[in-house]
PATIDO-556049 format. One line per field, with one value per residue (C-alpha): residue number from 1; chain; x, y, z. Coordinates in pm, whole numbers, plus 50000, padded with zeros to 5 digits. Example, Ala and Ser with C-alpha at 12.3 -4.5 7.8 and 13.67 -1.06 7.14 Angstrom:
<gutors>
pado	1, 2;
nupa	A, A;
u	51230, 51367;
v	49550, 49894;
w	50780, 50714;
</gutors>
This chain:
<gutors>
pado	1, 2, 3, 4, 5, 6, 7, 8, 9, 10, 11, 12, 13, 14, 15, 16, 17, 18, 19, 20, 21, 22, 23, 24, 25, 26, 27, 28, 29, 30, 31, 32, 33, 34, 35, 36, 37, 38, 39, 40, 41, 42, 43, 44, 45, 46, 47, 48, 49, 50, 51, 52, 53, 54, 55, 56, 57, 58, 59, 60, 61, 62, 63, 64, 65, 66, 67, 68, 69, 70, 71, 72, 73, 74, 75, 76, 77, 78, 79, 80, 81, 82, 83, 84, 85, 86, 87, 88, 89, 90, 91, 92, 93, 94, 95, 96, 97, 98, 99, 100, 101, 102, 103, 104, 105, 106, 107, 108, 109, 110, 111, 112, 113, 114, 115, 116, 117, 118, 119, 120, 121, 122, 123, 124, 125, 126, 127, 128, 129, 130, 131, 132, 133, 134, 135, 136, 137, 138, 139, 140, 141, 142, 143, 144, 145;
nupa	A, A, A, A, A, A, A, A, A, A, A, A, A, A, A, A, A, A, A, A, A, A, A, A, A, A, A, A, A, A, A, A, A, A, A, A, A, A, A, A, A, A, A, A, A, A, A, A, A, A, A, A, A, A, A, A, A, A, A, A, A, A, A, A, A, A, A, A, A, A, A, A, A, A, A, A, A, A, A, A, A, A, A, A, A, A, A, A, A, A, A, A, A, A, A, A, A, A, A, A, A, A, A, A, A, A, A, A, A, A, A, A, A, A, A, A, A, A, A, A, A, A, A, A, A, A, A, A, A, A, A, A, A, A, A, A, A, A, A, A, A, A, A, A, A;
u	40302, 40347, 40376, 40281, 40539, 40570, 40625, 40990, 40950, 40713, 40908, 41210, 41071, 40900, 41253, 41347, 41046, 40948, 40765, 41075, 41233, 41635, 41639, 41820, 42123, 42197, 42437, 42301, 42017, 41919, 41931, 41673, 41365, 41169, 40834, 40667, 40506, 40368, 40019, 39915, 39844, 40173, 40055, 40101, 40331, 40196, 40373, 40300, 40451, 40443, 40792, 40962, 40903, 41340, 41306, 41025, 41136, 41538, 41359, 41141, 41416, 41646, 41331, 41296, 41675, 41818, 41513, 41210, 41352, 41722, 41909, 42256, 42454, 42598, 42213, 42076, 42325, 42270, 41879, 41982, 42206, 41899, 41699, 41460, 41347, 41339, 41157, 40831, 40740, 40559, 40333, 40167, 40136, 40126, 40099, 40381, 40401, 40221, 40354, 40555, 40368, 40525, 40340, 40513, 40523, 40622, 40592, 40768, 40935, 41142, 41037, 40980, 40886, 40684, 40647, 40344, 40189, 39910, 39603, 39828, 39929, 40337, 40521, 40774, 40612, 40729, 41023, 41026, 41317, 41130, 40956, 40562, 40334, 40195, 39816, 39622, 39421, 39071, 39023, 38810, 38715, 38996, 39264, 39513, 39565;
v	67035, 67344, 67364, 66995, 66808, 66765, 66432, 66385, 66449, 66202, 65943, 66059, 66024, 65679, 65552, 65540, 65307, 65009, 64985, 65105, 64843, 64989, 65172, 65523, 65572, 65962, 66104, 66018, 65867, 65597, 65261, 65041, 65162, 65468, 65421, 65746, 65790, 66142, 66116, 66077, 66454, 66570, 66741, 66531, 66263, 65943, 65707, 65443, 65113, 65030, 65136, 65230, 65572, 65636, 65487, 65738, 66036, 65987, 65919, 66235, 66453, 66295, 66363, 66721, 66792, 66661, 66620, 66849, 67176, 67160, 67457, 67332, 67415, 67075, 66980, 67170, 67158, 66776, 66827, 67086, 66814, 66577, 66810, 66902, 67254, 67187, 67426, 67303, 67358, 67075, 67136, 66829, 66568, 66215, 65921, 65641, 65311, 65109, 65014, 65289, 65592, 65913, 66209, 66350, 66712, 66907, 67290, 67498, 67170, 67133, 66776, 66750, 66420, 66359, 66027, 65930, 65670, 65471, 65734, 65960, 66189, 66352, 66134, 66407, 66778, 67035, 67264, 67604, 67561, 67346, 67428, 67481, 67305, 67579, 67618, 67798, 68095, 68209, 68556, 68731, 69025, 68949, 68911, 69206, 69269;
w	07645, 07505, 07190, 07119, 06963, 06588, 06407, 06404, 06798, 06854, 06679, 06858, 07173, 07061, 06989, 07342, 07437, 07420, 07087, 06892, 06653, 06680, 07003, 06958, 07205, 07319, 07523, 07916, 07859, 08139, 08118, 07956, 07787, 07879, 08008, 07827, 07529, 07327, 07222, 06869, 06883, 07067, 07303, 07639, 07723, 07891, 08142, 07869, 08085, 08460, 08641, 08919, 09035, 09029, 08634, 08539, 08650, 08581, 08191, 08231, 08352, 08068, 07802, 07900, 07953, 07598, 07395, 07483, 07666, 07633, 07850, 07872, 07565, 07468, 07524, 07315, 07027, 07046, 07014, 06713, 06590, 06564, 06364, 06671, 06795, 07173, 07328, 07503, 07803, 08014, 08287, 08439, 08740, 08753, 08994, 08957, 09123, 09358, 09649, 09740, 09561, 09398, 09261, 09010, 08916, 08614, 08615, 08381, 08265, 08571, 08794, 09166, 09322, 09668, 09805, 09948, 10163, 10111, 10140, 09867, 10196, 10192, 10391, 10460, 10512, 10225, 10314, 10299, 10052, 09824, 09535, 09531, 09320, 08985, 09042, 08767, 08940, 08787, 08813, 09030, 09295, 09513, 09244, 09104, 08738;
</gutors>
């Protein structure tokens, strides 16, 4: 996450999980608690409890959308309301579930799910219309500056 998240975000986003004492309410949020958690430096969120695949990403898209990288206007004057900057960007990819596997992907903090089958293999092949997964690129003779 970029740039990591301050205090008052952390606890924000610790006050939709399970470790809060009064859980906060906002605007759309899903229901029950949210499965992720910032780390103690802020700069990477964690899927902190076992879920669904459909509960962690409809929290991560809900996370990102009114708390972490608000674009809507009545988003973002509700994350201005709270006191918080918005503004991160979060780039990442995780694994959820068990039994019916999802890899979930973050680039540019937008989220794209792919389910997979037991050897972690697409069970449906990627579109053309689909968005491709953000791969970092080293440099070298065959590159262009």
């Amino acid at each position: 996450m970029s740039p990591p998240l301050a205090a008052t975000e952390r606890a924000v986003v610790a006050s939709f999980g399970p470790q809060a004492d009064v859980r906060r309410l906002w605007a759309g949020q899903p229901h029950g608690r949210s499965p992720w958690a910032s780390c103690a430096d802020g700069c990477c969120l964690d899927l902190a409890l076992r879920s669904e695949p459909a509960e962690a990403v409809a929290w991560l898209r809900f996370l990102l959308r009114e708390v972490l990288s608000p674009r809507a206007v009545a988003s973002a004057r509700r994350t201005a309301a709270a006191g918080l900057p918005g503004g991160h960007r979060v780039d990442g990819r995780v694994l959820v579930g068990e039994s019916a596997p999802v890899l979930v992907t973050v680039a540019a903090s937008r989220v794209h799910e792919v389910r997979l089958d037991d050897d972690h293999l697409p069970l449906e092949p990627r579109s053309r219309s689909r968005c491709a997964e953000v791969v970092a690129l080293r440099e070298g003779p065959h590159t262009e500056r």
